[in-house]
C-alpha positions as CSV (number, residue, x, y, z in Angstrom):
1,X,48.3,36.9,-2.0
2,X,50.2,39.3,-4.1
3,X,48.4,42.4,-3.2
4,X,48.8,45.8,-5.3
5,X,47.9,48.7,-3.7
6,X,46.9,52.2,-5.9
7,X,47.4,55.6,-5.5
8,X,45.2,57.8,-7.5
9,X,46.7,61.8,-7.4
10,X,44.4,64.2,-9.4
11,X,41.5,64.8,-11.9
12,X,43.3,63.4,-14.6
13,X,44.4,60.3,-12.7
14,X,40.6,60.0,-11.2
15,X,39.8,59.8,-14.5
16,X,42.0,57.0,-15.4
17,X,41.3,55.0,-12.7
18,X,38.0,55.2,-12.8
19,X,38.0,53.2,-16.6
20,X,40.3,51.0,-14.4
21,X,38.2,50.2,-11.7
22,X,35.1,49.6,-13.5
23,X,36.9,47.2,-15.8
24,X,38.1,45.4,-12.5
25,X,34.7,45.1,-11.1
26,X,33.1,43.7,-14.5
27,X,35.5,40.5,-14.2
28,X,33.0,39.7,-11.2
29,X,31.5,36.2,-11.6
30,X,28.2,35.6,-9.4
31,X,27.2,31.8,-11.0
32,X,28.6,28.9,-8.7
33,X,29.7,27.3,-11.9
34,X,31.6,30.8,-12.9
35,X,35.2,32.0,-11.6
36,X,36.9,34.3,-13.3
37,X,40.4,34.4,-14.8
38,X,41.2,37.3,-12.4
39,X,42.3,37.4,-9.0
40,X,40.4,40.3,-7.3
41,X,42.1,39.8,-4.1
42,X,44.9,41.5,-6.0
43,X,42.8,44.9,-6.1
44,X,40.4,44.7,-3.9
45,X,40.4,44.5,-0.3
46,X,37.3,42.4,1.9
47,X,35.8,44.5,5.1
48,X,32.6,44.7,7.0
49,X,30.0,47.3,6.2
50,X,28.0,49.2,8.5
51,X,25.3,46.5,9.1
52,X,27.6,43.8,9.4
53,X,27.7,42.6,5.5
54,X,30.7,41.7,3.4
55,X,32.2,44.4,1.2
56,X,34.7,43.6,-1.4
57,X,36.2,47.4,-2.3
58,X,39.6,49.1,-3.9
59,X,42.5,49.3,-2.4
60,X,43.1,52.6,-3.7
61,X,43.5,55.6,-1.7
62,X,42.4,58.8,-4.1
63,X,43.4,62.7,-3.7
64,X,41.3,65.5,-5.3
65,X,41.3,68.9,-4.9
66,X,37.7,70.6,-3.1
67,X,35.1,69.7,-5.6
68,X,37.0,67.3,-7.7
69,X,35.1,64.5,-6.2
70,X,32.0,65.5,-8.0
71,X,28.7,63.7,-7.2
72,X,30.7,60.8,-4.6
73,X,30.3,61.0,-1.1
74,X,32.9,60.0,1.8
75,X,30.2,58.1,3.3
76,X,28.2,55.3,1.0
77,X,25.6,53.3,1.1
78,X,27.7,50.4,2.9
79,X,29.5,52.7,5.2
80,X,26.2,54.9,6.1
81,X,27.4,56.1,9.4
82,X,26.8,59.2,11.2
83,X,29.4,61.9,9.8
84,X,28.0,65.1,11.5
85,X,30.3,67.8,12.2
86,X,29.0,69.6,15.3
87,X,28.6,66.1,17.1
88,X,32.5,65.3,16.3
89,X,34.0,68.9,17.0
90,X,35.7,69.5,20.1
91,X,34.5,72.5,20.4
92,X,31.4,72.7,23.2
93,X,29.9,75.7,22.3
94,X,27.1,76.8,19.9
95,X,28.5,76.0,16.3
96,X,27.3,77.1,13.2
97,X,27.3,74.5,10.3
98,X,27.7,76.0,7.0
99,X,26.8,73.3,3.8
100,X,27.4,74.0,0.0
101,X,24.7,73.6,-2.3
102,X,25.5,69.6,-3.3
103,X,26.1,68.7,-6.7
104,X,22.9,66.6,-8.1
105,X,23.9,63.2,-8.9
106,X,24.0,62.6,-12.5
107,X,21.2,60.3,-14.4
108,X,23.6,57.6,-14.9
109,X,24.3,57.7,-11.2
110,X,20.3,57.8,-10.5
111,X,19.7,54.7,-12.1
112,X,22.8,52.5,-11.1
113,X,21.2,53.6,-7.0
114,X,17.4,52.7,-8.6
115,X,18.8,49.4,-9.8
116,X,17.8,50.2,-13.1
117,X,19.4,50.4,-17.1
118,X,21.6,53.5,-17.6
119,X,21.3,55.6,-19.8
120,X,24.3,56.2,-22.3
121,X,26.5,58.0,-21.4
122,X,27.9,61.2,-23.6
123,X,30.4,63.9,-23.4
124,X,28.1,66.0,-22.3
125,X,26.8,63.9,-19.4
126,X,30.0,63.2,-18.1
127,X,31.3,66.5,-15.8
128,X,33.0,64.2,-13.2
129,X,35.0,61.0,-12.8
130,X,32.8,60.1,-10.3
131,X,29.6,60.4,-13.2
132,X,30.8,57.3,-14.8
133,X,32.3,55.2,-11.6
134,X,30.4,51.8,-10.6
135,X,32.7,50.9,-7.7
136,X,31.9,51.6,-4.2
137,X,34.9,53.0,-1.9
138,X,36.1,52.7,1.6
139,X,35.6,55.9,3.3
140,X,39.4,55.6,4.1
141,X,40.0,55.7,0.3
142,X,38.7,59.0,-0.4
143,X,40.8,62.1,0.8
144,X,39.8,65.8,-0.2
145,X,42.3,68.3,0.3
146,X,40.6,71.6,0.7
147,X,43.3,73.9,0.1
148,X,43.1,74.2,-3.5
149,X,39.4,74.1,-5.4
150,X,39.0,72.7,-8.9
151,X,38.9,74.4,-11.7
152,X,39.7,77.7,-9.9
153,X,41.2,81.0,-11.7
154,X,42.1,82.4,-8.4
155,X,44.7,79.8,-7.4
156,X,45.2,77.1,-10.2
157,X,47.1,74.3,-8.9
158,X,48.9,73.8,-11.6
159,X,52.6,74.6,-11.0
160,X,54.9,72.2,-9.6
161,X,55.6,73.7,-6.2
162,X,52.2,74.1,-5.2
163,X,52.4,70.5,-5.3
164,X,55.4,70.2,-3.4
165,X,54.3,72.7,-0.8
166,X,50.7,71.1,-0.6
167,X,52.4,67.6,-0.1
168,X,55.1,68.9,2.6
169,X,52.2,71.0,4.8
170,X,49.9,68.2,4.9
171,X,52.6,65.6,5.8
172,X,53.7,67.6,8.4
173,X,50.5,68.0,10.2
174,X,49.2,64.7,9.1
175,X,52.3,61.8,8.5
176,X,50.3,61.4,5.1
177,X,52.0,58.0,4.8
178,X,50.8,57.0,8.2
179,X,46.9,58.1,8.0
180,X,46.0,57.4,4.4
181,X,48.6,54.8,3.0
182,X,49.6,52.5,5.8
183,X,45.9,50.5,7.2
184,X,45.8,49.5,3.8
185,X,49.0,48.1,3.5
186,X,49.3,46.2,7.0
187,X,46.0,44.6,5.5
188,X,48.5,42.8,2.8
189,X,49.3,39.5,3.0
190,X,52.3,39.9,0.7
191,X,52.4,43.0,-1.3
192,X,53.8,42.9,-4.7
193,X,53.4,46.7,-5.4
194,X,52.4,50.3,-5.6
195,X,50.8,51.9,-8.3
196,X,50.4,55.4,-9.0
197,X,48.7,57.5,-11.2
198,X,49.2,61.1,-11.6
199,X,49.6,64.1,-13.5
200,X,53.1,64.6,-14.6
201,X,52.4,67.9,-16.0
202,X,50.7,70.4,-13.8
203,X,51.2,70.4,-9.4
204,X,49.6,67.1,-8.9
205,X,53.9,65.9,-10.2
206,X,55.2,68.0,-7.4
207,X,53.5,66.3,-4.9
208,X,53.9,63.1,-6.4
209,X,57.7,63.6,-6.2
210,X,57.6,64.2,-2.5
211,X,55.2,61.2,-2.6
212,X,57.4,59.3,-3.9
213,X,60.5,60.7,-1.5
214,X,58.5,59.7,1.3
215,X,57.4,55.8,0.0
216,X,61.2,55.0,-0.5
217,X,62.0,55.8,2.8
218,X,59.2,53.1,4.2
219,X,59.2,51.0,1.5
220,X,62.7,51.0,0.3
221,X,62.5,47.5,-2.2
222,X,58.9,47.9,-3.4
223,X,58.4,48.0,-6.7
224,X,56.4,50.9,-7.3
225,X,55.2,51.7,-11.2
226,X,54.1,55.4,-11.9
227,X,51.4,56.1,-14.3
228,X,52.0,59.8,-15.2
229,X,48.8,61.3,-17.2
230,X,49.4,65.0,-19.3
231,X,46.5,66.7,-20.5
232,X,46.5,67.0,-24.5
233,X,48.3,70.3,-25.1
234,X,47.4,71.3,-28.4
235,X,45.5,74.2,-29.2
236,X,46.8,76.1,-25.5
237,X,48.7,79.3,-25.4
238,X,52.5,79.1,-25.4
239,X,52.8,80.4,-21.5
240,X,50.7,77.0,-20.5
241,X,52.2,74.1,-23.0
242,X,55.9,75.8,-21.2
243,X,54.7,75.5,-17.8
244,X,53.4,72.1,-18.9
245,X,56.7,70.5,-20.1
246,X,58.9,72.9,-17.0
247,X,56.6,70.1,-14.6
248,X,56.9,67.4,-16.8
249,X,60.7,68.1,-17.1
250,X,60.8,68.8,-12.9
251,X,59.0,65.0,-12.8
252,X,60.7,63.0,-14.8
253,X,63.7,64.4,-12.9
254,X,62.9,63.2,-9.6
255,X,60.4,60.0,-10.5
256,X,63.5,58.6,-12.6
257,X,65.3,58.3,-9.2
258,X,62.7,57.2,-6.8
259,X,60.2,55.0,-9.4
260,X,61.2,51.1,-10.6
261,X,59.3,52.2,-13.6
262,X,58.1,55.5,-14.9
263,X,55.5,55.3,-18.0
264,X,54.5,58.8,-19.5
265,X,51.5,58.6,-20.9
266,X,50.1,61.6,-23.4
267,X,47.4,61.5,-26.4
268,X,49.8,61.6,-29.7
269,X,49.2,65.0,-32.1
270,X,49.3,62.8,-34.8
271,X,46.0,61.6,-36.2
272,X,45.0,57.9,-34.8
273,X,44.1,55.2,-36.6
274,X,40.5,54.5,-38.4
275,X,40.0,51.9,-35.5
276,X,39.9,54.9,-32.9
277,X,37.8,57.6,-32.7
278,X,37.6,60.0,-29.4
279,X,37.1,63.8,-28.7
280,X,40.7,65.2,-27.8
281,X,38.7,68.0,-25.7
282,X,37.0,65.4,-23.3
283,X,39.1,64.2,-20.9
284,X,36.5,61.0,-20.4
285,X,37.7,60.0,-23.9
286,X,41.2,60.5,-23.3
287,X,41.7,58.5,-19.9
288,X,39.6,55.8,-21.7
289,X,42.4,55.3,-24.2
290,X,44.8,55.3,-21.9
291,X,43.2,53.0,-19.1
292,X,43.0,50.4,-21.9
293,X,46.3,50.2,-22.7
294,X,47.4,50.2,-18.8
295,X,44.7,47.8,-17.8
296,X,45.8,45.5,-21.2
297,X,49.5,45.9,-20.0
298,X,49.2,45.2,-15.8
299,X,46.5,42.6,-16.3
300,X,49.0,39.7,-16.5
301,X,49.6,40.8,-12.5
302,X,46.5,40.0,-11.5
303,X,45.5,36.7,-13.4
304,X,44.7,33.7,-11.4
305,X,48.1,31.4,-11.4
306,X,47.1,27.4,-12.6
307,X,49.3,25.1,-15.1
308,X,47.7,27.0,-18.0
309,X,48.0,30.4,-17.3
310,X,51.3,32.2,-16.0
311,X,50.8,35.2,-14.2
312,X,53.6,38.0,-13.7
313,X,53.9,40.4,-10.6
314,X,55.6,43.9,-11.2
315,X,59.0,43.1,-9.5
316,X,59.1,40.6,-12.2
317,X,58.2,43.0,-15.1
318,X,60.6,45.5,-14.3
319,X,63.5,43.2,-14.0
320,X,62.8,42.5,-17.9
321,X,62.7,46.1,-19.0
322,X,64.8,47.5,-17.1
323,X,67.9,45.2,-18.3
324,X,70.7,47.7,-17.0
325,X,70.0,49.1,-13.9
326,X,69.0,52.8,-15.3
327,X,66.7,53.0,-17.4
328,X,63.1,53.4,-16.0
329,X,61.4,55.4,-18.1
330,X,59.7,53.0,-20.2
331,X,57.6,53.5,-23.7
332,X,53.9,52.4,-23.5
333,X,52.0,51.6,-27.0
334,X,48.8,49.7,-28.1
335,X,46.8,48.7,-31.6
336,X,43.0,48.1,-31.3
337,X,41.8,44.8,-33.0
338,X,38.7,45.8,-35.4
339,X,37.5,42.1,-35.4
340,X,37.2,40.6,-32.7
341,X,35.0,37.4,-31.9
342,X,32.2,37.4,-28.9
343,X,33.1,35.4,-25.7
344,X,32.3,35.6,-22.3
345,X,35.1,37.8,-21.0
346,X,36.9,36.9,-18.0
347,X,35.5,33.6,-17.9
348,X,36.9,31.5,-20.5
349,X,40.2,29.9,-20.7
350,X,43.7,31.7,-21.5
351,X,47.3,31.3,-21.9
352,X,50.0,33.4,-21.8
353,X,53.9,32.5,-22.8
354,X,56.8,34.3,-21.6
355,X,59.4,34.4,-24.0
356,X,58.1,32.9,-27.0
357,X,58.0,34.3,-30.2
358,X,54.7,36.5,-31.1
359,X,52.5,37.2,-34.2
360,X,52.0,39.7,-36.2
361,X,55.4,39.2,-37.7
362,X,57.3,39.7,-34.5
363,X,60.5,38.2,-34.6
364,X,63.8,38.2,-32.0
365,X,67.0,39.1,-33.2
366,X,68.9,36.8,-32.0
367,X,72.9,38.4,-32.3
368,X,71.5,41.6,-31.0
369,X,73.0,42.8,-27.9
370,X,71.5,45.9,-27.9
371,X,68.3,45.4,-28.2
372,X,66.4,43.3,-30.6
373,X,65.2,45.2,-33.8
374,X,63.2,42.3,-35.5
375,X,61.4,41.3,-32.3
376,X,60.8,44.6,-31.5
377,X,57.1,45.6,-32.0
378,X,55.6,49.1,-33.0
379,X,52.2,49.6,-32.6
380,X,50.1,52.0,-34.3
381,X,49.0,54.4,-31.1
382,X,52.0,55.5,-29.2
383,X,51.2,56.9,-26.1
384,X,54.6,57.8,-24.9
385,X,54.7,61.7,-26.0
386,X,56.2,61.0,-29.2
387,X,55.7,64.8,-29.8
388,X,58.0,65.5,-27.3
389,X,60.8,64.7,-30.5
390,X,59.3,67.9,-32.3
391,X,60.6,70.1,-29.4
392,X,63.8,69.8,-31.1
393,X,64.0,72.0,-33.7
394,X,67.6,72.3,-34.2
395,X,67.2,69.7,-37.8
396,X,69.7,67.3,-36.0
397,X,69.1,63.9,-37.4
398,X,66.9,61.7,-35.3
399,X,68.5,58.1,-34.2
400,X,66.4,55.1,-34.9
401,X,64.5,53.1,-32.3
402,X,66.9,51.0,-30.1
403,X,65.0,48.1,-28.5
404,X,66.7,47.6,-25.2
405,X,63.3,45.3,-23.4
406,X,60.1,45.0,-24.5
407,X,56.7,43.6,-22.9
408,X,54.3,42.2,-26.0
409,X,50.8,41.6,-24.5
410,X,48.1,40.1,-26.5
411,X,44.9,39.7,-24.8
412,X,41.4,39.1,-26.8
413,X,39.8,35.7,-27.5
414,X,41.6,34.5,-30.7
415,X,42.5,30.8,-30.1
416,X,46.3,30.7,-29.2
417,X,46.9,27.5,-27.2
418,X,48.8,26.2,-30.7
419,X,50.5,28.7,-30.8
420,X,52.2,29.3,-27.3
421,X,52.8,25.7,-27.0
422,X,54.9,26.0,-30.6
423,X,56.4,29.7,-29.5
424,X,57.3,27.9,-26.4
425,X,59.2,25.5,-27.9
426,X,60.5,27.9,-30.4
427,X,62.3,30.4,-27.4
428,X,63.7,27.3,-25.4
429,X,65.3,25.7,-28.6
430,X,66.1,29.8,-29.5
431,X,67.8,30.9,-26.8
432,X,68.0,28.2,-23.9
433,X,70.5,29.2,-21.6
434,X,72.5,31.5,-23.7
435,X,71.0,35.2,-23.3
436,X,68.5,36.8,-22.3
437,X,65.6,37.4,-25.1
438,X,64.7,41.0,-25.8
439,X,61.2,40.6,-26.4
440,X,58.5,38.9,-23.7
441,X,55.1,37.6,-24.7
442,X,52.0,37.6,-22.6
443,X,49.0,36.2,-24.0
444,X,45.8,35.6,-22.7
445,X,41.9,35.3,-23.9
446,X,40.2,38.1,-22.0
447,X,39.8,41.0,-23.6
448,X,39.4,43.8,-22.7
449,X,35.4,44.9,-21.7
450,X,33.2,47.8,-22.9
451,X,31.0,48.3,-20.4
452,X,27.9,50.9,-20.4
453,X,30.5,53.6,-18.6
454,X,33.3,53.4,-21.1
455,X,32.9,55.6,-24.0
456,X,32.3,54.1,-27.5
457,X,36.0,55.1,-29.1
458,X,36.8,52.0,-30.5
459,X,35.7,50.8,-34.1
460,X,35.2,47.6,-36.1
461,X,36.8,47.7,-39.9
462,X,33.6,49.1,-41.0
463,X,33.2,52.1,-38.8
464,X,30.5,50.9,-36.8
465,X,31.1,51.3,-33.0
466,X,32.7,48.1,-30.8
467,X,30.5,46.2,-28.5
468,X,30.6,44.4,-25.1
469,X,34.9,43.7,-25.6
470,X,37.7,44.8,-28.0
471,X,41.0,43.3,-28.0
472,X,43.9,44.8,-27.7
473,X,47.9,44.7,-28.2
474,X,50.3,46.3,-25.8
475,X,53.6,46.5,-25.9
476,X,55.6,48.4,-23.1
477,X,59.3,49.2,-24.0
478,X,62.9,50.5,-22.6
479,X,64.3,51.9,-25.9
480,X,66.7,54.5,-27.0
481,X,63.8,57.3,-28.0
482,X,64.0,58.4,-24.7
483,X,67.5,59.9,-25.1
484,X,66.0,62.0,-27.8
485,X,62.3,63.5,-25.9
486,X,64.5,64.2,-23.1
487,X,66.8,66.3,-24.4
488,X,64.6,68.1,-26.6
489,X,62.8,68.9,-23.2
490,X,65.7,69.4,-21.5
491,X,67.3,72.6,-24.2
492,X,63.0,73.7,-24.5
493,X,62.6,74.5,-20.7
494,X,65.8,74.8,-19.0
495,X,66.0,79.0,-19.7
496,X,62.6,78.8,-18.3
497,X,63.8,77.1,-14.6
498,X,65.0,79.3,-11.9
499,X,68.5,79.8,-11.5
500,X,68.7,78.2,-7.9
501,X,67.8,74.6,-10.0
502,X,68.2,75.3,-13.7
503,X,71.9,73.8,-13.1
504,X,70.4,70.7,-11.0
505,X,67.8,69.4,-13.2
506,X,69.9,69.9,-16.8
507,X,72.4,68.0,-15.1
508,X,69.6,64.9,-14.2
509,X,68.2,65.4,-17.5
510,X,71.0,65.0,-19.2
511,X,72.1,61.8,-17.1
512,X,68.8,60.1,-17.9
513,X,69.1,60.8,-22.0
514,X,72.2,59.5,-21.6
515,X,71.5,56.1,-19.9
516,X,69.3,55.4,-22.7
517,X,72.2,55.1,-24.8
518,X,74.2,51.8,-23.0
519,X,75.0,48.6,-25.3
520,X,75.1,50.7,-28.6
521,X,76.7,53.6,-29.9
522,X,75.6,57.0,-32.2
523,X,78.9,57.4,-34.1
524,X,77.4,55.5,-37.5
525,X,75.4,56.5,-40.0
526,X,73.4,53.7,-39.2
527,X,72.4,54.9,-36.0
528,X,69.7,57.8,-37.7
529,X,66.9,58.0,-39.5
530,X,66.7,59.0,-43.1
531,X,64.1,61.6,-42.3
C-alpha cells in the first residue's frame, strides 16, 4: 500500500480536514457491483471495535486546544469502553471527580446518531469542526492538550512561542512522536507520506516547527507536505495582522528547511469570482474553499492504479515542482466549473495524463528554460496570499510570474479519454527525451462532492447554488512570486522580531526569496510588470 498518514494541528486545520475527511468517506461504495476510483487504504486505517466488528477510520492524529473539540468525544460509539477517571488513577484514596457542563451535540449531529436526514447546515449552526464531521475516529487520533483553552482572552495561544514552548513541554514528558504519531505508522505497509495541516499564523506554527524538527530526525527521507491555514486578516487591528505575518514570517523560516513542500494557503482580499460565494467571517466557509482545492490537488495520490488511470504519490509530485533543489514553497490556485454534468462520483471511469498538454488554452513553452510561460496556468482564485505583494509599499516595480513547475489537475466528469490519448502523444512527440516539461497534467472524472456538510459556496452561471458535485481545476506551482511576498514580509516584520533572532530569520528570509530567482535573471525590463 502507499499509506499517507495526517497530522491535523489546530481549529483552523480541524476545520480543513474536516471538509477533507468527509469528502474521503463519501467515495465509499457499499453495492458488490460498485468500487470506487479511490483507494481508501491510502487514508484510512482497518481495526477492531469494541464488540469485535470491523472499523475502517483516519489515519489522522488531531491536536486542539481544551474545548476545541466541540461536541466529539475521545470515546465513540465503536470504541465505547470504560474511560472513568477514578477507576484509572493511581491514586487509592477518596477522589473527587469534577465534570464540565458538556456541550449539547448539535441537530446535525442528532440526526446523523438517529439515522435520520440532516438538517442543512448554516453559519449559524456550525460553532465547531466537529458540528459538521461524519467520520468516526480512533480514540488514539484525538489528543486534547489542556494547557491552553479556546477562544480564551486570558492566555490566547496565538504567538509563536507558545507553540514552541507547548510543543517542547509536552515532548519532554510525553516523546510526542512516540505516543501519538508512531502506532500509526508501524501499522504502514509502505508509507508514501505525511501530511500536515496547520496554522501558519498564530502558535499552532511554532509548534508545528518543532514538529517538524522532531519528524526529520525519525523520518529523515519522507516526504512530508505542509498545509499551512491563516485566518483572513482583514478588518483586524494593526497589533494582530503584525503578530500574524511575525508567525507567518517565523514559519516559513523554519518549514522551508524541514518541509519537501510548503503550500500557504490564505482567502485572497480581492473579490472572488461570480462562481463563488462564502462568508469571509465563517471560518466553515473558508476551510471549505480551501479543502477543495487541497482535496482536488492530493487526490491523484490516492486513486486506485489500473492501465487507465495513473496515480501519483507525493515523493513523486515534489520531484516535479521542486526542479532545483530549493524551492519548496509552492503556489496553490483553483477555478470552479459553473457547468458541470451529473455522474455518479467516484464510481465512473477516469484518466489522468502526465505530461501532456492541457485545455483551456494551456500551452508548454518549449525553449523555456526557466519556466514555461505559455504552459503555465493562472487560475482565477489564488489562494497563495497574493496580498502578501501589497506589504511592499516601497512602489518598486513588481516582476512578472516565472513558472519554474507546475501541477495542472482537472478533475470533474467532462469526457477526456480523446483528449489524453492525443495530449499524450502530443508531449512524447514534444519533448521525448530532451527536457524536462514545465507543466504536468492530471486528469481524472471524479469530481469533487457536495455533500449535506459542505457549505453551498459554489455557483452555476446563473447564480443558483451547485448540487451533489462541482468540478474543479488546480494548479499547484514553484514560481518566482515567492521572491516578491517574502521580502515584502521580510522588510514589514523584521523591526518587530527580537533582537536575539531579527538577524537569523532576515538572513533565512532573504535566502528563500532568493532561491526563487535560479534559471532567470531581473536585470531586463522584461522581467516586470507594467503596473
Amino acid at each position: 500500500m502507499r499509506e499517507i498518514i495526517t497530522l491535523q494541528l489546530g481549529q483552523q486545520s480541524n476545520y480543513l480536514a474536516s471538509h477533507f475527511w468527509n469528502a474521503q468517506e463519501s467515495y465509499f461504495t457499499y453495492g458488490a457491483d460498485e468500487e470506487s476510483l479511490v483507494d481508501h487504504d491510502v487514508h484510512f486505517r482497518p481495526g477492531i471495535g469494541s464488540d469485535g466488528s470491523e472499523t475502517f477510520m483516519p489515519r489522522t492524529v488531531i491536536y486542539d486546544l481544551k474545548g476545541g473539540f466541540g461536541t466529539l468525544r475521545k470515546i465513540n460509539a465503536l470504541y465505547d469502553i470504560d474511560d472513568d477517571a477514578a477507576s484509572s488513577s493511581l491514586w487509592s484514596g477518596q477522589t473527587v471527580v469534577q465534570r464540565q457542563q458538556p456541550i449539547a451535540a448539535s441537530s446535525y449531529q442528532q440526526s446523523l446518531d438517529a439515522g435520520q436526514a440532516p438538517p442543512e447546515l448554516t453559519t449559524s449552526t456550525v460553532r465547531y469542526w466537529s458540528d459538521f464531521n461524519r467520520v468516526y475516529y480512533h480514540p488514539k487520533s484525538i489528543i486534547q492538550l489542556s494547557e491552553y483553552e479556546l477562544n480564551s482572552t486570558v492566555m490566547p495561544f496565538e504567538k509563536w512561542h507558545m507553540g514552541e514552548e507547548l510543543f517542547a513541554s509536552l515532548d519532554k514528558e510525553h516523546d510526542l512522536l512516540d505516543r501519538d504519531l508512531r502506532p500509526f505508522v508501524e501499522e504502514a505497509d509502505q508509507i508514501q507520506g505525511l501530511q500536515i495541516m496547520t496554522g501558519l499564523d498564530d502558535a499552532w506554527a511554532g509548534f508545528a516547527a518543532k514538529y517538524m524538527e522532531r519528524l526529520r530526525d525519525e523520518y529523515g527521507k519522507t516526504p512530508i507536505w505542509v498545509f499551512g491555514v491563516q485566518e483572513p486578516s482583514r478588518g483586524l487591528p494593526r497589533e494582530k495582522r503584525l503578530l500574524k505575518l511575525v508567525n507567518k514570517a517565523r514559519a516559513l523560516t523554519e518549514l522551508n528547511l524541514q518541509a519537501s513542500l510548503v503550500i500557504p494557503l490564505a482567502l485572497p482580499e480581492t473579490p472572488l469570482p461570480a462562481t463563488v460565494r462564502l462568508d469571509p467571517s465563517s471560518p466553515w466557509h473558508v476551510s471549505a474553499l480551501f479543502a477543495a482545492a487541497l482535496e482536488s490537488i492530493t487526490l491523484y495520490t490516492r486513486l486506485r492504479t489500473s492501465d487507465r488511470v495513473y496515480s501519483s504519490n507525493f515523493g513523486s509530485m515534489t520531484d516535479l515542482l521542486n526542479v532545483f533543489g530549493k524551492q519548496t514553497i509552492a503556489n496553490l490556485e483553483m477555478s470552479i466549473s459553473g457547468d458541470s454534468k451529473p455522474h455518479p462520483n467516484g464510481k465512473n471511469g477516469g484518466t489522468n495524463g502526465l505530461n501532456g498538454r492541457g485545455e483551456n488554452g494551456v500551452d508548454f513553452d518549449e525553449e523555456s528554460e526557466s519556466g514555461s510561460q505559455k504552459g503555465a496556468a493562472t487560475l482565477d482564485i489564488d489562494l497563495s496570499s497574493p496580498q502578501d505583494l501589497n506589504l511592499d509599499s516601497s512602489g518598486r516595480r513588481r516582476r512578472k510570474r516565472r513558472i519554474f513547475s507546475q501541477i495542472l489537475a482537472d478533475r470533474g466528469p467532462d469526457d477526456l479519454e480523446q483528449a489524453d490519448i492525443q495530449h499524450d502523444l502530443e508531449a512524447r512527440e514534444m519533448f521525448g527525451m530532451r527536457r524536462r516539461p514545465k507543466v504536468h497534467n492530471y486528469r481524472s472524472r471524479v469530481a469533487f462532492p457536495i455533500i449535506d456538510s459542505y457549505p453551498k459556496i459554489f455557483r452555476d452561471v446563473y447564480g443558483r447554488p451547485l448540487k451533489d458535485h462541482v468540478s474543479i481545476q488546480t494548479a499547484i506551482s514553484t514560481d518566482s512570486t515567492v521572491t516578491d511576498k517574502v521580502k515584502a514580509l521580510r522588510n514589514t516584520v523584521l523591526r518587530s522580531i527580537g533582537l536575539e533572532d531579527r538577524e537569523t530569520i532576515g538572513n533565512e528570509l532573504a535566502e528563500i526569496a532568493d532561491s526563487y530567482k535560479e534559471g532567470w535573471s531581473s536585470d531586463s525590463d522584461e522581467d516586470y510588470d507594467d503596473e
